[in-house]
N, C-alpha and C positions, 0 to 999 in steps of 0.2 A: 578572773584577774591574773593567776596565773598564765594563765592561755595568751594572755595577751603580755603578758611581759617574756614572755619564751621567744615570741613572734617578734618582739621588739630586740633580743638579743640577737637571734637568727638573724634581723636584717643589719645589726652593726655589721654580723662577720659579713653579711654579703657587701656589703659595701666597701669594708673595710679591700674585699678581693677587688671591687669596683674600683679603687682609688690607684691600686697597684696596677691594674689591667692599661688604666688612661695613662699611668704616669709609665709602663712600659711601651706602648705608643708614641707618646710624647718624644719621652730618649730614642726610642727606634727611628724616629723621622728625623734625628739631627744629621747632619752631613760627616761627622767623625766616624756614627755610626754606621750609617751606609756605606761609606768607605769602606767599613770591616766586614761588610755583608751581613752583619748581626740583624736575624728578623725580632719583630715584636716578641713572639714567642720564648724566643732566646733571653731577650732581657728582661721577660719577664722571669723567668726562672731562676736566674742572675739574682732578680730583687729579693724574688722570695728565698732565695738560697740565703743569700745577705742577712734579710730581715729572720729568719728561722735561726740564724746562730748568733745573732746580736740581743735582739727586744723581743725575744719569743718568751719569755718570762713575763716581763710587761704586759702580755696580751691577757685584758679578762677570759676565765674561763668558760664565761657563759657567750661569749663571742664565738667558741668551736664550731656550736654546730651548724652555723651560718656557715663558717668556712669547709666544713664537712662537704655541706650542701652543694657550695661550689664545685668541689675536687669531685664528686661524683655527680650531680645530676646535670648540673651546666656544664661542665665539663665533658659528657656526653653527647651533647645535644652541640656542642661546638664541634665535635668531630666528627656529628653527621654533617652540619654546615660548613665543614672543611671537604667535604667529599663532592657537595655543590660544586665545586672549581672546577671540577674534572668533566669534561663531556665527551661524546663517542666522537663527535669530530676534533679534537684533541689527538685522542686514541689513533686515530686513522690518520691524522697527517705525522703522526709520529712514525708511522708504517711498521709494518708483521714484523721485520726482521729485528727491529727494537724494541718490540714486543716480547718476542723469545727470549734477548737478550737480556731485559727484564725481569723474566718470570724465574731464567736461569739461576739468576743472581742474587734473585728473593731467596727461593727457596734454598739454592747452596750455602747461602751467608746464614742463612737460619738454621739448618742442618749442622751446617759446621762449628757453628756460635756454639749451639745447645750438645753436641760431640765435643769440644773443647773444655768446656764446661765440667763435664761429667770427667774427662780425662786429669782435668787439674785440681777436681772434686771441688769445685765451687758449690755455692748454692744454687739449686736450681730453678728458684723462680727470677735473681739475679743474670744465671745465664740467660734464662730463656728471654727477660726483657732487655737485654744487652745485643740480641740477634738481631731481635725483633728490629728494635733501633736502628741498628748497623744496617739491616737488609733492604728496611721499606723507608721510612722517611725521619730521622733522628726522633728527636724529642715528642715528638706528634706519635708517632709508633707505640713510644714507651708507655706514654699516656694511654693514648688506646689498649693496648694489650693489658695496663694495670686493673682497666678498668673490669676485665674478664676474668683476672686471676684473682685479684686483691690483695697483693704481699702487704707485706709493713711498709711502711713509707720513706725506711731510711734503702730498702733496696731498688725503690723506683729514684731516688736520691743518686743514687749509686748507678743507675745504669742511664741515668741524664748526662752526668757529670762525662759520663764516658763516651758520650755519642756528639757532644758538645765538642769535647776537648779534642777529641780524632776528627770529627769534622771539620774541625777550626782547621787543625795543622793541615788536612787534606786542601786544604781550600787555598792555604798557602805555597804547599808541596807542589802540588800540580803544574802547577804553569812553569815553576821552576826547572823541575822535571822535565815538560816537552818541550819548552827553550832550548834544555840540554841535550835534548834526543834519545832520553832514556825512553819517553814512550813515544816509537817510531811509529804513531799511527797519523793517518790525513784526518785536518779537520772536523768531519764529519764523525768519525771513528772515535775520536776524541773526546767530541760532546756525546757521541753515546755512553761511551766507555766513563765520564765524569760523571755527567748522568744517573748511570747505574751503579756507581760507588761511592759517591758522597754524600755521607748520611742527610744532610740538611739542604730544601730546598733553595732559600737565601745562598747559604755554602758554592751550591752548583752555580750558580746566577755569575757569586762573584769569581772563583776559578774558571767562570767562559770567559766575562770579559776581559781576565787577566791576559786571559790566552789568546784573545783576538775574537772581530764579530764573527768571523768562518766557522769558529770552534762556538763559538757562543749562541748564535744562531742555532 
């Protein structure tokens, strides 16, 4: 009897993540939103951020481990089927030379993250998922890497909030920026260069087409 009432709590929390996932879908797909380039992902985190400092007292306790379940095992299994998108011919029409460019920027932005870090005496599993974010792909990165280290939850909180919020302004910054001629590079150069610094894929999307299809392309 137990066993089965454990199993029945387990699946409020999953569901309860279920309702959150559709309903950041839902908002993701309005037209206000895409305007802002905000992916699913983003508003989801949004919600849960929202819902964690408002009605998180509210929530039965025996709802957790459903929601546990979610943040670690589905939530794993989502960032192998995040990795599906990707294919070699992807890879190759993107060409070697944005490739390097790439790989440069991974590893310097993760280098330098986790060196800053230590130089400002942060915490270090903060810096290290603050890099991570910044280098490879915002919020999607911070997740994955939590998934490896396992901090506390208010520091993967913390290194969301901060890959979101520099994403966002980069996404608006940008095309300001090469309007103005501060980044005097062609087209091409551009979208590499946006590309490889702006932590959120959505982000990148919306700073090309801000910048034109040349840049965007």
């Amino acid at each position: 009897m137990k066993l089965t009432e454990q199993r029945s709590s387990m699946l409020h929390g999953v569901l309860l993540i279920t309702l959150f996932a559709c309903a950041a879908f839902y908002i993701g797909d309005m037209g206000w939103v895409k305007a802002l380039s905000l992916s699913p992902m983003v508003v989801g985190i949004i919600l849960g951020m929202l819902y964690a400092n408002s009605l998180r007292n509210n929530l039965p306790d025996t709802w957790v481990p459903g929601i546990a379940f979610c943040g670690k095992r589905v939530l794993r299994f989502g960032i192998i089927l995040y990795g599906f998108r990707l294919t070699f011919q992807d890879v190759v029409a993107v060409g070697f030379p944005a490739i390097i460019v790439d790989a440069i920027i991974v590893c310097g932005t993760i280098l330098l993250g986790v060196l800053v870090g230590r130089l400002l005496k942060m915490d270090r599993s903060i810096a290290l998922l603050t890099a991570c974010g910044s280098g490879i792909c915002g919020a999607a990165a911070v997740l994955g890497v939590d998934g490896a280290i396992r901090p506390k939850p208010y520091k993967t909180a913390v290194a969301v909030a901060t890959v979101v919020i520099f994403g966002t302004l980069s996404m608006f910054l940008y095309p300001i920026l090469y309007r103005a001629g501060v980044f005097d590079l062609s087209p091409d150069a551009m979208g590499i260069f946006a590309g490889s610094t702006i932590h959120e894929v959505a982000h990148v999307v919306g700073a090309g087409n801000a910048m034109g299809a040349a840049v965007s392309n």
